[in-house]
C-alpha positions in Angstrom: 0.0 0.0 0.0 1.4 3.3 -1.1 2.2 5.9 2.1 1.7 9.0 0.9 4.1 11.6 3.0 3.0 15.2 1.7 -0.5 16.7 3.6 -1.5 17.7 -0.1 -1.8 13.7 -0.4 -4.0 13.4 1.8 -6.7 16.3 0.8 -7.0 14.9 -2.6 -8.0 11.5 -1.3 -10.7 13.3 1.3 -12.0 14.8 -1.6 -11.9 12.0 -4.2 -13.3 9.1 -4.8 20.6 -11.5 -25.7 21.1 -9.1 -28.0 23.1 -5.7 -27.5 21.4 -2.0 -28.5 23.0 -0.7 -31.5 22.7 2.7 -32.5 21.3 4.3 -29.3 19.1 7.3 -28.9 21.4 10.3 -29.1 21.7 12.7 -26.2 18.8 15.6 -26.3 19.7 18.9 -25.0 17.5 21.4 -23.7 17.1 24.4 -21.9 14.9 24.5 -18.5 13.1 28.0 -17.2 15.9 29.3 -15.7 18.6 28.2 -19.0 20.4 25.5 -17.2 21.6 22.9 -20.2 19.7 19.7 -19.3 20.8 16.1 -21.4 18.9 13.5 -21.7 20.5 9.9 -22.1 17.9 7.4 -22.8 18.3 3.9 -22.2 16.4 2.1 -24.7 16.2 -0.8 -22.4 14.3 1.0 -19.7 12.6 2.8 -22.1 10.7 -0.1 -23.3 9.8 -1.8 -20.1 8.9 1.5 -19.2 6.3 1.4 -22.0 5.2 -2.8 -21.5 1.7 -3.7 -20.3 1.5 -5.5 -17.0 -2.0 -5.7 -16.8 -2.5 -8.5 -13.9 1.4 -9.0 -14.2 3.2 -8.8 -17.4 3.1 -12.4 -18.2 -0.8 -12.9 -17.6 -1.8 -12.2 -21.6 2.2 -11.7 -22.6 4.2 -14.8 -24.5 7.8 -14.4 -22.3 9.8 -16.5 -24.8 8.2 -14.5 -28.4 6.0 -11.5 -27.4 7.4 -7.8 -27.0 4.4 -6.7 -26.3 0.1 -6.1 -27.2 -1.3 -2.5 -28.3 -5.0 -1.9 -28.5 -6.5 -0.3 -31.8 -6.5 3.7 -30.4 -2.5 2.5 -30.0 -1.6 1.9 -33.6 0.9 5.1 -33.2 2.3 3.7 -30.3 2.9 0.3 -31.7 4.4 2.0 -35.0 6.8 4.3 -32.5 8.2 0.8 -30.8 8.5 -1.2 -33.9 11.2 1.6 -35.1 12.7 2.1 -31.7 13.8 -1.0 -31.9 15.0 -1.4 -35.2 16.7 2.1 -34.5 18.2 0.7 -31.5 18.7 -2.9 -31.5 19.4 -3.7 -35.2 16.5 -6.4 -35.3 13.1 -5.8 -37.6 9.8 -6.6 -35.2 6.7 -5.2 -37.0 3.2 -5.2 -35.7 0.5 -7.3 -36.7 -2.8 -6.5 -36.5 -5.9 -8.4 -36.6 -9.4 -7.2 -38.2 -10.2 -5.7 -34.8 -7.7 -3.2 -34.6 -5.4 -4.6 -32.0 -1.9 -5.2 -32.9 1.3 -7.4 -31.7 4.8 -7.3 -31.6 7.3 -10.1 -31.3 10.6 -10.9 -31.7 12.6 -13.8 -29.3 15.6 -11.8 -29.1 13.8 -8.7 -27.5 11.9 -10.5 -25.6 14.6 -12.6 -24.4 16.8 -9.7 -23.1 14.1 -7.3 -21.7 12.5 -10.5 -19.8 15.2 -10.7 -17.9 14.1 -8.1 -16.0 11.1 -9.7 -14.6 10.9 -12.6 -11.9 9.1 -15.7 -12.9 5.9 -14.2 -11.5 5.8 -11.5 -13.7 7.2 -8.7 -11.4 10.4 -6.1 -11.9 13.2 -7.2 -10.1 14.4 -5.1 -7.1 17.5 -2.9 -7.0 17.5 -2.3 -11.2 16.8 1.0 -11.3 20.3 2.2 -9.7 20.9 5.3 -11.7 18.6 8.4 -12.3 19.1 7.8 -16.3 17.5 4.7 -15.8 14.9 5.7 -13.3 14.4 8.9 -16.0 14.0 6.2 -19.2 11.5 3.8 -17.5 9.7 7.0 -16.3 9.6 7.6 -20.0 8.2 5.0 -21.2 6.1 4.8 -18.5 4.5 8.2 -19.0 4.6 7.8 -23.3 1.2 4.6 -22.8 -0.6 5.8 -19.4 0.4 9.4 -19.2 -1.0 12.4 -20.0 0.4 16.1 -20.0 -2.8 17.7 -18.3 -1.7 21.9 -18.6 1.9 23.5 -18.4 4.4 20.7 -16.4 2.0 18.8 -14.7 0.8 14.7 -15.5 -1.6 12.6 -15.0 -0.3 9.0 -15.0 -3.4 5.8 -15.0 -2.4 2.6 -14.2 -4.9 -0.7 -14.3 -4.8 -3.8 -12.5 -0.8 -3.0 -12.5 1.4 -3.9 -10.1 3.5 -1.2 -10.9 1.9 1.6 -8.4 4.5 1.5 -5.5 7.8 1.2 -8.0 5.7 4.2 -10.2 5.3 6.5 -7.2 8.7 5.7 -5.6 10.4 6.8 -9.3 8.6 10.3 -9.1 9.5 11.1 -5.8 13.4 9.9 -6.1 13.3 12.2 -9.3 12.8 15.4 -7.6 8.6 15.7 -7.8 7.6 17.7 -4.4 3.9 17.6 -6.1 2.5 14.7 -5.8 -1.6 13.3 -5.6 -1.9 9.6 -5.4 -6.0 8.0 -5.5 -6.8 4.0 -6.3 -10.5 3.5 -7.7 -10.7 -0.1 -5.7 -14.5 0.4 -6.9 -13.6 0.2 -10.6 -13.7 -2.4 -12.5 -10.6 -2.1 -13.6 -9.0 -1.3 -10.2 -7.2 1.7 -11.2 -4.6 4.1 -9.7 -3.5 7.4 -10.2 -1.2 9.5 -10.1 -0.8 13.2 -10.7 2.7 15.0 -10.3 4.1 18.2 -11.5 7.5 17.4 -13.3 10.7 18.9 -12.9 12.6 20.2 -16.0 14.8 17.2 -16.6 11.4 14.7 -17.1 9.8 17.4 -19.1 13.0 16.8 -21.4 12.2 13.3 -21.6 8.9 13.4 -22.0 9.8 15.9 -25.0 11.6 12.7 -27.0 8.4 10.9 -27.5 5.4 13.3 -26.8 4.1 13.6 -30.3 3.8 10.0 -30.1 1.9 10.1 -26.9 -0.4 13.0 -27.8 -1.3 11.7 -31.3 -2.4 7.8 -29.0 -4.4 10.2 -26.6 -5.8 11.9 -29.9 -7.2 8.6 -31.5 -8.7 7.6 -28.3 -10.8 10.3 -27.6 -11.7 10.2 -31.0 -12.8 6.9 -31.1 -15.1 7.9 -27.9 -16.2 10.8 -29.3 -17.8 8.2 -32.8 -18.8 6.1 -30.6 -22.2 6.1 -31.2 -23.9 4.5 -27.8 -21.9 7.7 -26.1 -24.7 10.3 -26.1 -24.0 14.0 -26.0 -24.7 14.4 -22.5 -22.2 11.8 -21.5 -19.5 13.6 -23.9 -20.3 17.0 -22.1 -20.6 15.2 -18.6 -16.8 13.4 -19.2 -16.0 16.9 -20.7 -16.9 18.5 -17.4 -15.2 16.3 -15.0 -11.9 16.7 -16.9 -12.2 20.6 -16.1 -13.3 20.3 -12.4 -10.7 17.8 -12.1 -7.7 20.2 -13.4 -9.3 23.1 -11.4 -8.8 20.5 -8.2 -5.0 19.9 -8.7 -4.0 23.6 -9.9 -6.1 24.7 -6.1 -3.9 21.9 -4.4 -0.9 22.5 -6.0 -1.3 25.8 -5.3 -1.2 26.6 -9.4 
């Protein structure tokens, strides 16, 4: 059970319900507010794990020995974006292929082999393997790229289902500098969900700027796919539409925005 340690924690839950890279990503620099150089050096390894679904453990619907990993239809850019990571950065060709629903698949037994090894038998991340901030920042990545969301200026919204990922996810953000921090579980949900909502410091925000197109145009064709829905009546679009806004009014008032 996540402990959360800042009060502003606490009001928002009283008001809520192998094979070696080759050719790895080149170092990004930017500037922050105040024009300090920041460089990013991502490791495509804990970029990817960063991005795997773990839904019930990752080895519940995964294939350990062949799959990299399963994409739903409104992640078609996603899948795309990892298919050429990892010809860009491992040498090896691993295309999606999709099925008439939409959904797409990824595999390749030398990928799979290597990034496996990072899980226990059960289907869990081994302890003590993040041990540098790169590769806390990288898994953080990839993490943020499939369940996060940039919700206004420097602050995220991260969503995780039936993961066991919560404590390692909320640990990462607070090693990585984040004083801002709401943490809520829907155990009521079916999926159980958690979330997590954390204004970033300059050095994620340079991360998260390697891949966001990627992450905004997978946000895009979800909504949109909700919005042609056609069982989803008007009033539940403009009911969704105006919890979104009450719910960024809530965290700009508790992080004081």
């Amino acid at each position: 059970m996540i402990k959360p340690v800042v009060i502003i924690h606490i009001l928002f839950l009283l008001i809520s319900n192998g094979c070696r890279a080759q050719n790895p990503e080149p170092p990004l620099k930017l500037k922050s507010d105040n024009y300090t150089p920041i460089t990013t050096n991502l490791n495509p390894d804990y970029f990817l794990i960063g991005t795997f679904s773990d839904y019930m453990g990752r080895f519940r619907y995964i294939n350990r020995e062949t799959q990299v990993d399963r994409y739903y239809p409104n992640e078609k850019p996603l899948a795309e974006y990892i298919s050429t990571f990892i010809e860009k950065n491992y040498n090896i060709v691993a295309k999606p292929k999709y099925s008439n629903s939409g959904h797409s698949e990824i595999y390749s037994e030398e990928i799979a082999r290597k990034l496996h090894s990072y899980y226990t038998e059960a289907g869990l991340l081994k302890d003590n393997i993040f041990d540098t901030p790169e590769k806390k920042h990288s898994f953080l990545s990839g993490i943020i790229l499939r369940n996060g969301e940039l919700l206004f200026d420097d602050v995220f919204r991260v969503t995780l289902a039936n993961s066991y990922n919560g404590q390692l996810v909320y640990n990462l953000i607070k090693d990585l500098g984040c004083d801002k921090i709401i943490y809520k579980i829907r155990r009521n949900n079916i999926p159980v969900t958690q979330v997590f909502y954390f204004k970033a410091t300059p050095t994620i925000m340079a991360y998260y700027a390697l891949s966001s197109d990627v992450n905004k145009a997978t946000r895009n064709n979800m909504e949109q796919m909700y919005l042609n829905n056609i069982k989803t009546s008007q009033k539940t679009k403009a009911r969704a539409e105006k919890r979104d806004e009450d719910e960024i009014k809530s965290i700009k008032y508790l992080f004081e925005l």
